[in-house]
Backbone as JSON, one array per atom type, in Angstrom:
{
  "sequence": "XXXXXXXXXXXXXXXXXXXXXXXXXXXXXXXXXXXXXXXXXXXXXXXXXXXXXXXXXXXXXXXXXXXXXXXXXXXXXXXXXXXXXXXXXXXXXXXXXXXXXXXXXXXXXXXXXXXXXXXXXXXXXXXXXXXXXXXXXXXXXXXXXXXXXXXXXXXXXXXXXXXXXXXXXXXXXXXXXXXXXXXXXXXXXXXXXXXXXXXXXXXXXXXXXXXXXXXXXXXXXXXXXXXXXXXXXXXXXXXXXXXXXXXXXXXXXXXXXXXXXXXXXXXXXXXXXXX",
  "N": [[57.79, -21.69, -44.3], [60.43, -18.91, -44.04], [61.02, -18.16, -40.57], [61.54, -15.27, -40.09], [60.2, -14.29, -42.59], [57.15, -15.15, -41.3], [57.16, -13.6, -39.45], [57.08, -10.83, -40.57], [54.48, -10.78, -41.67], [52.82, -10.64, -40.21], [52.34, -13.22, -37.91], [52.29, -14.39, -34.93], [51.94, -12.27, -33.63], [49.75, -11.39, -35.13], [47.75, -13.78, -35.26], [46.98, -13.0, -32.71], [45.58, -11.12, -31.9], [43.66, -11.58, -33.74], [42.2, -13.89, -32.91], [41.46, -12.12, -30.46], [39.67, -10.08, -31.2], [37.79, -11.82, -31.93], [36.88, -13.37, -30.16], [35.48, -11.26, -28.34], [33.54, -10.87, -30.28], [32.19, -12.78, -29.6], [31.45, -12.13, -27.19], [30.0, -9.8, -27.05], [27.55, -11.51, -28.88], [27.06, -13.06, -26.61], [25.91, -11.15, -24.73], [24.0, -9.94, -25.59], [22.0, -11.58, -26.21], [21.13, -12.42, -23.52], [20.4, -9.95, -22.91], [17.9, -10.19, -24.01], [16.49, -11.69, -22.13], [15.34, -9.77, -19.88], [13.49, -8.16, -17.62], [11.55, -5.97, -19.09], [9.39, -4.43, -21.31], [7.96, -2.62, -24.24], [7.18, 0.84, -23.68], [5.33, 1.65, -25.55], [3.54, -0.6, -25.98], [1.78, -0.6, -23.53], [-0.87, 0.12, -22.05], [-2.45, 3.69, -21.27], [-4.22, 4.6, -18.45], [-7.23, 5.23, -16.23], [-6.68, 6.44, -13.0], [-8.14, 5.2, -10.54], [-10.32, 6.76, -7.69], [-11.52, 6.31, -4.21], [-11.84, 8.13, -2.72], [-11.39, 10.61, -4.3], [-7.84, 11.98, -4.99], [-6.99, 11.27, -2.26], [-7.57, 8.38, -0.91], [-6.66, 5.76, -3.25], [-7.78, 3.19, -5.25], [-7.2, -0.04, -5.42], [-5.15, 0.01, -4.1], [-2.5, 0.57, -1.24], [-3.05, 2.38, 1.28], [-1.69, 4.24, 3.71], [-3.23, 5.56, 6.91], [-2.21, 7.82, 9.43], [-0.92, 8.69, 12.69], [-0.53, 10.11, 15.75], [-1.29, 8.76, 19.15], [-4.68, 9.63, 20.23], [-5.66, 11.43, 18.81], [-7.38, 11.16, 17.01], [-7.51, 9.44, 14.64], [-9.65, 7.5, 14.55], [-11.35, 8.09, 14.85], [-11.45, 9.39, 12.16], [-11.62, 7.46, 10.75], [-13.34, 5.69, 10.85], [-15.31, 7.5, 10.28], [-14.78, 7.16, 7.26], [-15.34, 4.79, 6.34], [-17.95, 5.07, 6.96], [-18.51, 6.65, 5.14], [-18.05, 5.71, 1.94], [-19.83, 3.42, 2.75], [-21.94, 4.77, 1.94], [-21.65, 5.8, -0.09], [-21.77, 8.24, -2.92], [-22.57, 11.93, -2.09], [-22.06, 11.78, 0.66], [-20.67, 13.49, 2.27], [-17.98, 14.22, 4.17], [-16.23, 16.46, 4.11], [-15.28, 19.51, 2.44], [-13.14, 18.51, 1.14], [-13.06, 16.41, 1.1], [-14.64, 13.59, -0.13], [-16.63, 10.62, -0.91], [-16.52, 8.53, -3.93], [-17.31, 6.64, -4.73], [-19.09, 3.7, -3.48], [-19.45, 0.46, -1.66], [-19.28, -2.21, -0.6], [-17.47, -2.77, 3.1], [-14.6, -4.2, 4.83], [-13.45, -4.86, 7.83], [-10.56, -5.25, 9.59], [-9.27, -5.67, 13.28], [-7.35, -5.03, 15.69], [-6.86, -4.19, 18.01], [-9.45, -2.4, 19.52], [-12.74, -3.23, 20.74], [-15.67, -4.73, 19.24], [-17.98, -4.59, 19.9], [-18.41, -2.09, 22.28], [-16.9, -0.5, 21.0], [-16.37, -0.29, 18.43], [-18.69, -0.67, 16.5], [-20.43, 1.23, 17.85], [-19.0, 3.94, 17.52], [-19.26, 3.87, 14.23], [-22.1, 3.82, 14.42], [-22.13, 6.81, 15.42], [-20.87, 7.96, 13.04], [-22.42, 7.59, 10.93], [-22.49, 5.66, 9.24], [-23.71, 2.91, 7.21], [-24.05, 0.12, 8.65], [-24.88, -2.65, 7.62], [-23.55, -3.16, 5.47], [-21.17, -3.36, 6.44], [-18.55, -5.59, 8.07], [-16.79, -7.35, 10.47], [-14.17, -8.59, 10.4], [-12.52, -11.15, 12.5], [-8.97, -11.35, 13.68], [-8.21, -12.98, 15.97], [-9.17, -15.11, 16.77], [-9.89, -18.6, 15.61], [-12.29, -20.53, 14.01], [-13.67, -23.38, 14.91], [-11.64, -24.51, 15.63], [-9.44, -23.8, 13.9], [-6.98, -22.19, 12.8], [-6.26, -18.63, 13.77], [-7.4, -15.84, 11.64], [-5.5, -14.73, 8.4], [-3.35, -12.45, 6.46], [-1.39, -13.55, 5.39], [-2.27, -16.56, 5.3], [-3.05, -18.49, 2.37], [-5.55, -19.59, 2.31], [-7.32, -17.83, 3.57], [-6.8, -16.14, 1.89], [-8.14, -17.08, -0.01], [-10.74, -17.04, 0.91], [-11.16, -14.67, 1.22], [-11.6, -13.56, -1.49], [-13.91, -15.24, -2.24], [-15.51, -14.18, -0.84], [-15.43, -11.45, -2.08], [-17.2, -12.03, -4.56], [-19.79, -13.14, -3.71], [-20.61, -10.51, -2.9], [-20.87, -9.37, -5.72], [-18.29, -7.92, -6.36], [-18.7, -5.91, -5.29], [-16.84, -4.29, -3.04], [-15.83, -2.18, -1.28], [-13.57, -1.31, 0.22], [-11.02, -2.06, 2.61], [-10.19, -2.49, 5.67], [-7.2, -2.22, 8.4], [-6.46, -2.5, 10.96], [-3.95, -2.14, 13.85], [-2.14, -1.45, 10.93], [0.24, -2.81, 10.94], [-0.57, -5.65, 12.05], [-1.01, -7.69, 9.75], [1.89, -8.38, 9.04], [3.44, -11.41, 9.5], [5.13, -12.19, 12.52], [7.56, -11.0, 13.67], [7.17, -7.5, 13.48], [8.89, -5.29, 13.62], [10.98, -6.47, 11.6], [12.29, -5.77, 8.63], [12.88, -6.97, 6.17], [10.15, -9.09, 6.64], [8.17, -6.84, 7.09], [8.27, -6.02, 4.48], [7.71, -8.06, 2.83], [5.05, -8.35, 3.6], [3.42, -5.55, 3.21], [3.42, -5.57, 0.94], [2.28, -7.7, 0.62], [-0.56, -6.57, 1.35], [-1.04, -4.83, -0.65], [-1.27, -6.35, -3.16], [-3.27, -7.68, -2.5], [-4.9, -5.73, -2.68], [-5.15, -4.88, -5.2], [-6.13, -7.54, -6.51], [-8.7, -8.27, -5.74], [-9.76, -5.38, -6.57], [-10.06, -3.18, -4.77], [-9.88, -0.43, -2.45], [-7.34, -0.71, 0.12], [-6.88, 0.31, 3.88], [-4.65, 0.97, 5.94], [-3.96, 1.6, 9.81], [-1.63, 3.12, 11.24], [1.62, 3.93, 13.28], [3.02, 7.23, 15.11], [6.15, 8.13, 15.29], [7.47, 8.56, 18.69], [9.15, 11.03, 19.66], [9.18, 13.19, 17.41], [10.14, 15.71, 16.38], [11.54, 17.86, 14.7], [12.16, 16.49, 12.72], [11.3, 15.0, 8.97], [8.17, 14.14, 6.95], [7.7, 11.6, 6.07], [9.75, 10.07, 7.91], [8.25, 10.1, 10.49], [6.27, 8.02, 10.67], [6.24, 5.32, 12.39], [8.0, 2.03, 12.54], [9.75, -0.2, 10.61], [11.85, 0.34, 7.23], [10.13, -0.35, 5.13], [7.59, 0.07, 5.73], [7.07, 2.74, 4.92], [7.81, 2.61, 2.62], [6.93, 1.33, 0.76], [3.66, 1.71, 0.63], [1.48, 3.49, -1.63], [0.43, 5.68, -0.97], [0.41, 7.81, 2.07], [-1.7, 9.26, 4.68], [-1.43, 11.88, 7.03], [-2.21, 12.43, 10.23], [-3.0, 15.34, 12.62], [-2.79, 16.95, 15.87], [-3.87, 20.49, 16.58], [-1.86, 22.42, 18.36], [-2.95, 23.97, 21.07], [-5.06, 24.97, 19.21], [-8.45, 26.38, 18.36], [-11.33, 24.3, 19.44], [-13.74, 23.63, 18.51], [-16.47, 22.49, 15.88], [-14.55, 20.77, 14.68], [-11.98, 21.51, 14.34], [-9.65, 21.64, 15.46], [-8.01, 19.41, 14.42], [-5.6, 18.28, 11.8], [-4.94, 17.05, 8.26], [-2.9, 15.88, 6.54], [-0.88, 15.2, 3.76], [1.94, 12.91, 3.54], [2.81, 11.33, 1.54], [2.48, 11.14, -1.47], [1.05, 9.77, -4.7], [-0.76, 11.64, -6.16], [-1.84, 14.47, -5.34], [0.23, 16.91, -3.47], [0.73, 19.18, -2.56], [-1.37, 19.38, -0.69], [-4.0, 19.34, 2.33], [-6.12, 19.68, 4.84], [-8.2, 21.83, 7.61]],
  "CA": [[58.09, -20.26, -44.42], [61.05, -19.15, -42.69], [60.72, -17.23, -38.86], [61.93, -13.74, -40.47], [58.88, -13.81, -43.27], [56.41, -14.99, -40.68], [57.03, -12.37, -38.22], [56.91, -10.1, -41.19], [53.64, -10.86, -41.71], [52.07, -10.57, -38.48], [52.81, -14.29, -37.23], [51.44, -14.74, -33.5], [51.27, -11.3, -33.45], [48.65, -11.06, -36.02], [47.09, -14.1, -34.84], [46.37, -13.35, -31.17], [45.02, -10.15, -32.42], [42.03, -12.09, -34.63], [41.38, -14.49, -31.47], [41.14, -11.31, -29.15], [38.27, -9.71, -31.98], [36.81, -13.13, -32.55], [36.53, -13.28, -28.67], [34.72, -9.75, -28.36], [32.4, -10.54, -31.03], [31.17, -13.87, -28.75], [31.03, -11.69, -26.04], [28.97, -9.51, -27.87], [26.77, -12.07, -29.1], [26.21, -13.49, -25.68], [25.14, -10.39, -23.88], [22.56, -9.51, -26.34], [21.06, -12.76, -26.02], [20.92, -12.11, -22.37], [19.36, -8.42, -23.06], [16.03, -10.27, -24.23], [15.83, -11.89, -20.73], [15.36, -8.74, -19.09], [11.89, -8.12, -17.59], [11.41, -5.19, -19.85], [8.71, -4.02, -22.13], [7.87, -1.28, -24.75], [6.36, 1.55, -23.5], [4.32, 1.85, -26.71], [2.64, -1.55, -25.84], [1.65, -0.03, -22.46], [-2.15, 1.37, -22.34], [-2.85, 4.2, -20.31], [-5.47, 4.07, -17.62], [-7.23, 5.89, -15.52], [-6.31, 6.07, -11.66], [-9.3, 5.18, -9.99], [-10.27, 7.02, -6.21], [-12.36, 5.82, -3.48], [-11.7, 9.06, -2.07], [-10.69, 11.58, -4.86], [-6.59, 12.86, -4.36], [-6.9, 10.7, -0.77], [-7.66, 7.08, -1.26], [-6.88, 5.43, -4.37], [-8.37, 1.84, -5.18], [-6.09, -1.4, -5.77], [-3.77, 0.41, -4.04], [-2.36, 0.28, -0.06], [-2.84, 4.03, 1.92], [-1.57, 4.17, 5.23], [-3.61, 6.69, 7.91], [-1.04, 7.61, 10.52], [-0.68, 9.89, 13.6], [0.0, 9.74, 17.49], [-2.53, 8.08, 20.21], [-5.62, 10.36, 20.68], [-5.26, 12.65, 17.19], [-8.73, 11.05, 16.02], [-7.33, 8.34, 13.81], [-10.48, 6.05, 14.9], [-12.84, 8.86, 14.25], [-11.79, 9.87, 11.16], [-11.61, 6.02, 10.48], [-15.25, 5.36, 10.93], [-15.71, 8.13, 8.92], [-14.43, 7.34, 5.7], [-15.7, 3.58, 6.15], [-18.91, 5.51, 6.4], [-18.47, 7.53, 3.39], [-17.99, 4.11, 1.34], [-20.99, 2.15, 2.61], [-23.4, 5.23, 1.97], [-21.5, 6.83, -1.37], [-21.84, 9.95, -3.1], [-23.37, 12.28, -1.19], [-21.76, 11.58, 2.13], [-19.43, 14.18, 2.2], [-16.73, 14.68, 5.29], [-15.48, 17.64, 4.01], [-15.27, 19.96, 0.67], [-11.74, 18.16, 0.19], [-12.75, 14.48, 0.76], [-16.19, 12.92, -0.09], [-16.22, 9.25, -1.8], [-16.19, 8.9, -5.42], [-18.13, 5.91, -5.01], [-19.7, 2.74, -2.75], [-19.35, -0.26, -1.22], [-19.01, -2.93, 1.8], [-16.22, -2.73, 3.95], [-14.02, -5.22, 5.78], [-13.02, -3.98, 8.7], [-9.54, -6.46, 11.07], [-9.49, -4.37, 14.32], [-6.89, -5.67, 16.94], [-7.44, -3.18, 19.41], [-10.74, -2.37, 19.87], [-13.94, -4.38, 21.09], [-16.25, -4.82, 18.28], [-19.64, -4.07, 20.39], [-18.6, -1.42, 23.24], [-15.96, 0.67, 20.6], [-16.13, 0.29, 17.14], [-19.51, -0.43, 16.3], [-20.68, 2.37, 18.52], [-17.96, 4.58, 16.16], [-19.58, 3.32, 13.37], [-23.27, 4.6, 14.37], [-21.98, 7.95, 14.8], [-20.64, 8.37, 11.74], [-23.55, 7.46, 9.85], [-22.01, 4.05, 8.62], [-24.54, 1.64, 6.66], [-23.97, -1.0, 9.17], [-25.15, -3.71, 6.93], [-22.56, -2.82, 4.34], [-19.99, -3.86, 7.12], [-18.36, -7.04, 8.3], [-15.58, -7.42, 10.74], [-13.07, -9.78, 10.68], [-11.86, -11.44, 13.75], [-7.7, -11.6, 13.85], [-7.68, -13.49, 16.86], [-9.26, -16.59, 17.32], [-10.21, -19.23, 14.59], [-13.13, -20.99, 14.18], [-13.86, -24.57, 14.47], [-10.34, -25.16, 15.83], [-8.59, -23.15, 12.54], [-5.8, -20.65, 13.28], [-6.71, -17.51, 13.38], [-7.32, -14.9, 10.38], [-3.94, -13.99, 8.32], [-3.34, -12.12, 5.15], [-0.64, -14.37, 4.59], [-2.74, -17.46, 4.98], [-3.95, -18.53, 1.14], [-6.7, -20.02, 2.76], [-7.89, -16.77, 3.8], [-6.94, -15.32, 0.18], [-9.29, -17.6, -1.34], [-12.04, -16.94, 1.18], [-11.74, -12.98, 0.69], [-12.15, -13.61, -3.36], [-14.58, -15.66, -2.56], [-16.47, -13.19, -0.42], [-16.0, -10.44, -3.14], [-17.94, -12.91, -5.43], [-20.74, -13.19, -3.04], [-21.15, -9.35, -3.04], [-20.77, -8.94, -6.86], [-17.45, -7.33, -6.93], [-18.8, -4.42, -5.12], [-16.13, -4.42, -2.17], [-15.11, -0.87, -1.4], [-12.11, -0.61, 1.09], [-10.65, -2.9, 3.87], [-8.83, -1.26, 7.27], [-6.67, -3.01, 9.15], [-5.92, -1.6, 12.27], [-3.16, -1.74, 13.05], [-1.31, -2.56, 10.12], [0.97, -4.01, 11.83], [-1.16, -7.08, 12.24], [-0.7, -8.25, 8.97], [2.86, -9.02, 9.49], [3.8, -12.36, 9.7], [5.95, -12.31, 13.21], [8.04, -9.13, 13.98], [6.78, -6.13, 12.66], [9.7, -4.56, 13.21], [11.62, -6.87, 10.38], [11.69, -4.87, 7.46], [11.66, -7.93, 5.52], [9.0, -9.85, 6.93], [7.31, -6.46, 6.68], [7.93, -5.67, 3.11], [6.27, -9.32, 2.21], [3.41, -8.06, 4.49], [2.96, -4.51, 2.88], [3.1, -5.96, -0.56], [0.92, -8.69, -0.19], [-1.79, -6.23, 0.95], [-0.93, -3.74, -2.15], [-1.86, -6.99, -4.34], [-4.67, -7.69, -2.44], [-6.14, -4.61, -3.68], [-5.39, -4.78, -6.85], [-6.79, -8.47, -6.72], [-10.04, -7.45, -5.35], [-10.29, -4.42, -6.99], [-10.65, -2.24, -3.78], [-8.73, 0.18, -1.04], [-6.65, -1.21, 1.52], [-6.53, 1.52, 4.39], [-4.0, 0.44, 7.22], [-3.58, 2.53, 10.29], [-0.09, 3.49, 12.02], [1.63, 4.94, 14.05], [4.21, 8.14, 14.79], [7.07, 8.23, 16.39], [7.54, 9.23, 19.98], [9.95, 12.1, 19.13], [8.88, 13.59, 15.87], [10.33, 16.87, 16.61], [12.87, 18.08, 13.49], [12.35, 14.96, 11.25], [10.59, 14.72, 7.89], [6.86, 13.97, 7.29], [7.93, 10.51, 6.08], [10.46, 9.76, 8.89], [7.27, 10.23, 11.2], [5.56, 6.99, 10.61], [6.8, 4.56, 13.14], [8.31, 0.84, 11.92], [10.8, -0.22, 9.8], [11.92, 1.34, 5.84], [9.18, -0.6, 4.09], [6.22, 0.56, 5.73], [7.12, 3.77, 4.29], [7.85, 2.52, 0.81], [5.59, 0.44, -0.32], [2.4, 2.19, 0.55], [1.63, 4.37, -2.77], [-0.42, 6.98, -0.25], [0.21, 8.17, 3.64], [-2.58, 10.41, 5.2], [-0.78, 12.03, 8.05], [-3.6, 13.67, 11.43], [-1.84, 15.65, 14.03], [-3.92, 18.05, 16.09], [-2.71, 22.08, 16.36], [-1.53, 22.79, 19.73], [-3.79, 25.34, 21.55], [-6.14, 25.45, 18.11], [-9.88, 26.08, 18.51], [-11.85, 23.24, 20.19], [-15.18, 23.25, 17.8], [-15.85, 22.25, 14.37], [-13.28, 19.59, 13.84], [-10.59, 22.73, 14.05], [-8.5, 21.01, 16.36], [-6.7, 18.42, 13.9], [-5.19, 18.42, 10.37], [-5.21, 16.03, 7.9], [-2.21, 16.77, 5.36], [-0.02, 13.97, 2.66], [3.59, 12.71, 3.56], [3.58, 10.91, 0.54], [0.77, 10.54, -2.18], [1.06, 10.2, -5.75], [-1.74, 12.63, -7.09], [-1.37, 15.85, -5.3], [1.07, 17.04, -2.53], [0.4, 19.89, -1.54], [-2.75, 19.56, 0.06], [-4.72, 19.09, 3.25], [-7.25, 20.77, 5.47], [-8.07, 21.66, 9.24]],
  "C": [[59.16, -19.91, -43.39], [60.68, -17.86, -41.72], [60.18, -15.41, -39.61], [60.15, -13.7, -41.44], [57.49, -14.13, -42.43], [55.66, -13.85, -39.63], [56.76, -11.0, -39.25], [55.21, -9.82, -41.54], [52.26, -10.55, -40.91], [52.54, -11.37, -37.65], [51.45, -14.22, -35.89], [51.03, -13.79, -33.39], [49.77, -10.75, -33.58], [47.62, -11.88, -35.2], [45.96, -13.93, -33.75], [45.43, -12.2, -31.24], [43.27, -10.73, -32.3], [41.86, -13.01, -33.31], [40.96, -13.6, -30.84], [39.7, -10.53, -29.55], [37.32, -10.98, -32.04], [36.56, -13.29, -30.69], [35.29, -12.44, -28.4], [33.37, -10.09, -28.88], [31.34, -11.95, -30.36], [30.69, -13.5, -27.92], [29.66, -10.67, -26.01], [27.53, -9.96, -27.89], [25.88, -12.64, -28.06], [25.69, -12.72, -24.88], [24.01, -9.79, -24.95], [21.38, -10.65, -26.53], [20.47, -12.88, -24.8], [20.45, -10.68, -22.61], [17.91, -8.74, -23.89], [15.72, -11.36, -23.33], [15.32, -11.13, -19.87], [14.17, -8.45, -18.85], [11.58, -6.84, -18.18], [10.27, -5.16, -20.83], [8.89, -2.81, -22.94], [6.68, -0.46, -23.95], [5.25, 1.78, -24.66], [3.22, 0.7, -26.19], [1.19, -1.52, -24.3], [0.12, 0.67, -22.66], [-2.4, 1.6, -21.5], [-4.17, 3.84, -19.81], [-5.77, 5.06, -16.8], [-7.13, 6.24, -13.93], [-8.14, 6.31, -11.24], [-9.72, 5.82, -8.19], [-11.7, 6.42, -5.76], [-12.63, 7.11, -2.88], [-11.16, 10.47, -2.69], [-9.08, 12.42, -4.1], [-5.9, 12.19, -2.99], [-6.53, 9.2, -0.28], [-8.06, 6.49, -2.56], [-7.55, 3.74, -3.84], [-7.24, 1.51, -6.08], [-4.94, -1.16, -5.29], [-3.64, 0.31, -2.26], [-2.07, 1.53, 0.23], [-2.83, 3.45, 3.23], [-2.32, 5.64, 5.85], [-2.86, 7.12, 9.3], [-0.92, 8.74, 11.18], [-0.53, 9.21, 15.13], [-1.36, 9.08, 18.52], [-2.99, 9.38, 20.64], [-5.79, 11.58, 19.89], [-6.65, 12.17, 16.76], [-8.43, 10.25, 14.98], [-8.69, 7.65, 13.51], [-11.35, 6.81, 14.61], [-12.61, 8.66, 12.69], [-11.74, 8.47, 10.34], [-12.71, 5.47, 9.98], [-15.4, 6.51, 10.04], [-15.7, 8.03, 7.6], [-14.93, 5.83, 5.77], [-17.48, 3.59, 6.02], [-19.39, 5.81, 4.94], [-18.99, 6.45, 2.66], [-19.35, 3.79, 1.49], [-21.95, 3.31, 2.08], [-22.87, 6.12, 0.73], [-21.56, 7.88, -2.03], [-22.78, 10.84, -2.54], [-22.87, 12.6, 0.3], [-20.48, 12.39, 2.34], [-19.13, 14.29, 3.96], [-16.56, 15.97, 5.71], [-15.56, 17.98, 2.65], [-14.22, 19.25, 0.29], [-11.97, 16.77, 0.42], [-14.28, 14.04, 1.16], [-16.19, 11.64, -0.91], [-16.66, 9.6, -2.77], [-17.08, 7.66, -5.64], [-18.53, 4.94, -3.64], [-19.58, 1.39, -2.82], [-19.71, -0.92, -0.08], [-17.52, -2.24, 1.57], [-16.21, -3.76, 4.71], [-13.01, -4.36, 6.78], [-12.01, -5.26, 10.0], [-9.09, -5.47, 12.01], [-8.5, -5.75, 15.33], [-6.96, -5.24, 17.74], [-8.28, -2.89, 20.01], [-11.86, -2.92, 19.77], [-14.85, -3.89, 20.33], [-17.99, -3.94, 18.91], [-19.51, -2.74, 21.19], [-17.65, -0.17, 22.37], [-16.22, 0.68, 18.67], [-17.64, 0.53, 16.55], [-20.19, 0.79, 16.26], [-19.88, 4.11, 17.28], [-18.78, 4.26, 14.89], [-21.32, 4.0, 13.11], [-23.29, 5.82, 14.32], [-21.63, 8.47, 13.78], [-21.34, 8.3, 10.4], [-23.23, 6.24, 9.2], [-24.12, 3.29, 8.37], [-23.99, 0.47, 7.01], [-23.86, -2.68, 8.4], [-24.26, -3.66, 5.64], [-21.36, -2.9, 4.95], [-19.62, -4.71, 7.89], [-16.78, -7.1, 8.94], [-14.88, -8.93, 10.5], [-12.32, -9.8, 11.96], [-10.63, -11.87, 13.46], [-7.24, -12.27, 15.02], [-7.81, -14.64, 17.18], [-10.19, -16.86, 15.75], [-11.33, -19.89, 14.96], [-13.54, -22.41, 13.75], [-12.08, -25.42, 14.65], [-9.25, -24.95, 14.03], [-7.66, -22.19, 13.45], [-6.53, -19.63, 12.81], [-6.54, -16.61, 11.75], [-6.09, -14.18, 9.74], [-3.96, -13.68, 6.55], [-2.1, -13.02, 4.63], [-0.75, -16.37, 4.45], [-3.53, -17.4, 3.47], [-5.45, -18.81, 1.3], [-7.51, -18.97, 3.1], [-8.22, -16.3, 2.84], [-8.26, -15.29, -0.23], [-10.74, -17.45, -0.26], [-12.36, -15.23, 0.94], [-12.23, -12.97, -0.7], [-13.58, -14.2, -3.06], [-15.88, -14.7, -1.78], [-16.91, -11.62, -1.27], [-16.69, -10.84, -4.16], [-18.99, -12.46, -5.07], [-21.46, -11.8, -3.28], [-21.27, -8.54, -4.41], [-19.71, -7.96, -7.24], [-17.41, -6.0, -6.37], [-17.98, -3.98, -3.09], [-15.24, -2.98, -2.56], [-14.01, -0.78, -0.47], [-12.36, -1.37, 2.58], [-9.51, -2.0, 4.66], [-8.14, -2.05, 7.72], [-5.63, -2.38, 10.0], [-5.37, -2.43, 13.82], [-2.63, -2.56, 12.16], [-0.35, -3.35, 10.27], [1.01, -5.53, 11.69], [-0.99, -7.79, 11.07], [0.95, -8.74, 8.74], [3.32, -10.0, 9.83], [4.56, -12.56, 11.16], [6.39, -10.94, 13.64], [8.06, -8.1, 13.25], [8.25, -5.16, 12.09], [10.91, -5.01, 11.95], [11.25, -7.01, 9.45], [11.78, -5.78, 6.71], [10.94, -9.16, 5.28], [7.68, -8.86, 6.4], [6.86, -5.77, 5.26], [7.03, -6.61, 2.27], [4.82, -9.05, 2.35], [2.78, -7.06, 3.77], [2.62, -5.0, 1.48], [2.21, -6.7, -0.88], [-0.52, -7.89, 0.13], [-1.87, -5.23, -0.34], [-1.22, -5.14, -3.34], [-2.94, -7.63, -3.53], [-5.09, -6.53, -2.23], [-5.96, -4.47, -4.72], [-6.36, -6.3, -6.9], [-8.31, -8.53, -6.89], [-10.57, -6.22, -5.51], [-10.92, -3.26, -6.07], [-9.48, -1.26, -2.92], [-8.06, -0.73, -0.4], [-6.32, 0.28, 2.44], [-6.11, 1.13, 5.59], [-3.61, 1.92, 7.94], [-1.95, 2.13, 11.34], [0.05, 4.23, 12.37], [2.76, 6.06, 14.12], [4.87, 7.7, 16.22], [7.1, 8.63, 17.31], [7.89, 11.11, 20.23], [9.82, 12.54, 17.73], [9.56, 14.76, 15.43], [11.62, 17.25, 15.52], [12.81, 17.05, 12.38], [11.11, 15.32, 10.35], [9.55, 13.9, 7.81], [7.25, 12.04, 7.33], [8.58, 9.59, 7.38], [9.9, 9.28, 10.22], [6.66, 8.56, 11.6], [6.45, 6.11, 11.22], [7.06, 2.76, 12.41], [9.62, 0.91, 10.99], [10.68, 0.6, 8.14], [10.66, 0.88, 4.89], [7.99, -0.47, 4.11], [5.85, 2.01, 5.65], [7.33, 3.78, 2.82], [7.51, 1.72, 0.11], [3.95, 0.74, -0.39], [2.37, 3.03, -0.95], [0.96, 5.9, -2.1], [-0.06, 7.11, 1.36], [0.0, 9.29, 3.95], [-1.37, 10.55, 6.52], [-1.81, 12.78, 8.95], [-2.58, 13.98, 12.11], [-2.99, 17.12, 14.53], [-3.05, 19.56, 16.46], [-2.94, 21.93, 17.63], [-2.32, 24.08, 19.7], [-4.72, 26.18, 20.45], [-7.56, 25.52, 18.93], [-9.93, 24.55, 18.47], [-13.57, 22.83, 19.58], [-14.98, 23.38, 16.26], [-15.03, 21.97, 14.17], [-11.77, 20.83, 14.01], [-9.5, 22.09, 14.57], [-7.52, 19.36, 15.48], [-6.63, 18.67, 12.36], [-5.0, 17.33, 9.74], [-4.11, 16.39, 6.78], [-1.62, 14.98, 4.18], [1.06, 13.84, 2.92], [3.77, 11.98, 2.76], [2.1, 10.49, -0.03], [1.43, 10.88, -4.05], [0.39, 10.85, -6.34], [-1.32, 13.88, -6.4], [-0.89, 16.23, -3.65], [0.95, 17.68, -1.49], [-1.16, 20.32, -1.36], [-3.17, 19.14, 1.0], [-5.28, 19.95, 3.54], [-7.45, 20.56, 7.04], [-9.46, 21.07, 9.28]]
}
């Protein structure tokens, strides 16, 4: 054919054209093959559920709530209190805005305070069902083991195997501070996002609370409720709940008046707390 009727035709023109569509339509082909790798589901397939509380609005179950305020706010009271609640179940009300929803043990990892002369003691005043509670020692191992670690498996499989023992009926573990679960430096956010997460699936695993306490910042003064909670970004965003105590300056001094108990971040309802 000669040049002139080729080029008339289209020629290369035409050609490079149909390569540049015939291109497209591979490109096409291969990102839609890659759009059913995508960790994605239908929402249709999805069955609702109902959120379960340990603590109606306060403390959910399978889920990780942080309790958080400044040194000498009553953290440790109101601590023992709600670990009370738990072992002795409906009935054991606190308060009109937070009474358990149901019953259990409790596991209680305490790095701070001496088991016989502080917590225990805590524990009798609050009416705690003693025998419905079981500390865990975080410090020394037994039998020449390393000590107690949520990121030892070996541990994993002895907590499962201790919610066995009790028939499943494992109501809400503390771990004070949360901190301690942390692999190394708390303050690296992510060492401590591994840390926060693996206790948010050990409560879903075990089917119970996790209720870690923390702490506030030095300077709190102008910053946001969230901002409050002392540590790095992920021990603010991976909890699904944080109770916040802070006591009123120059409030009444009887009947509990003297501290507040409010939400800096909760998925059921916001605006609420009580004195």
């Amino acid at each position: 054919m000669p040049q002139d009727d080729f080029a008339a035709e289209g020629g290369p023109g035409r050609f490079a054209k149909w390569t540049e569509a015939y291109g497209q339509e591979l490109e096409r082909l291969r990102r839609r093959r890659e759009a059913s790798k995508l960790p994605m589901i239908s929402a249709a397939s999805v069955k609702s559920t109902r959120r379960i509380w340990l603590y109606p609005d306060w403390l959910p179950q399978d889920e990780l709530t942080l309790l958080v305020g400044a040194a000498n706010v009553g953290k440790t009271t109101l601590l023992n209190a709600l670990v009370a609640g738990v072992t002795r179940g409906k009935g054991h009300q606190l308060h009109p805005k937070l009474a358990p929803h149901g019953s259990g043990y409790v596991l209680m990892v305490n790095r701070e305070d001496d088991a016989a002369t502080i917590i225990r003691p805590g524990l009798e005043a609050a009416g705690a069902d003693l025998a419905k509670v079981r500390f865990i020692d975080g410090q020394t191992g037994s039998d020449g083991e390393s000590p107690f670690s949520f990121a030892n498996e070996r541990d994993m499989d002895r907590l499962l195997g201790f919610a066995e023992q009790i028939n499943g009926n494992l109501g809400l573990i503390t771990v004070d501070p949360v901190y301690f679960a942390v692999d190394g430096d708390f303050g690296n956010n992510t060492k401590a996002r591994a840390a926060y997460e693996r206790l948010a699936s050990i409560a879903r695993r075990l089917r119970c609370a996790v209720l870690g306490v923390a702490h506030t910042v030095r300077s709190a003064e102008g910053k946001g409720l969230l901002s409050r909670v002392a540590g790095p970004p992920a021990i603010r965003e991976v909890p699904r709940g944080i109770m916040l105590m802070a006591k009123i300056a120059s409030g009444p001094t009887t009947n509990g008046g003297t501290h507040i108990l409010i939400h800096a971040k909760n998925k059921g309802r916001m605006q609420d707390g009580f004195e």
